[in-house]
C-alpha positions, 0 to 999 in steps of 0.5 A: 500500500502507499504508506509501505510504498512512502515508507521504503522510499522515505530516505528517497535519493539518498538510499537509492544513489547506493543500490548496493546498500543492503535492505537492513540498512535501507530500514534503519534510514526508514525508521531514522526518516519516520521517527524524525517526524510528530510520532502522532503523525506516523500513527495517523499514516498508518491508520490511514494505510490500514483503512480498507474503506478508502480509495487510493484517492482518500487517502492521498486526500487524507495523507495531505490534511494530516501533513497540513496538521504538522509543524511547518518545520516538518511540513516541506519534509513530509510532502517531499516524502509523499510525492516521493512515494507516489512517483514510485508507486507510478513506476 
């Protein structure tokens, strides 16, 4: 689902510029990029990931007014983390 697809890819660029990085570490800079956010923030991702009566559409909508609730700080972070996401979910 996106928030596994956000959640890989959540180190983006950085990550993948080395593909020879083993998976175990490509999770520890997952878990580093999630726990730098509001705690309540990834919990909320989640439960919208979870939710099977949503369409993909809701919950993009949904993922959007939950980065909308976040510090400003943490904001420009988290939609470069969605759009991340989704362009890979596209590929």
């Amino acid at each position: 689902g996106m928030f596994r697809v956000l959640a890989i890819f959540a180190i983006s660029a950085v990550a993948l510029a080395d593909e020879k990085q083993d998976f175990a570490a490509l999770r520890e800079k997952v878990q580093a990029t999630l726990s730098s956010f509001d705690p309540a923030f990834v919990q909320k991702l989640q439960e919208i990931e979870k939710n099977f009566d949503l369409s993909r559409n809701q919950k993009i909508a949904q993922i959007t007014e939950a980065i909308a609730a976040l510090p400003a700080d943490q904001q420009a972070k988290a939609n470069k983390f969605k759009e991340f996401g989704l362009q890979k979910e596209q590929e």
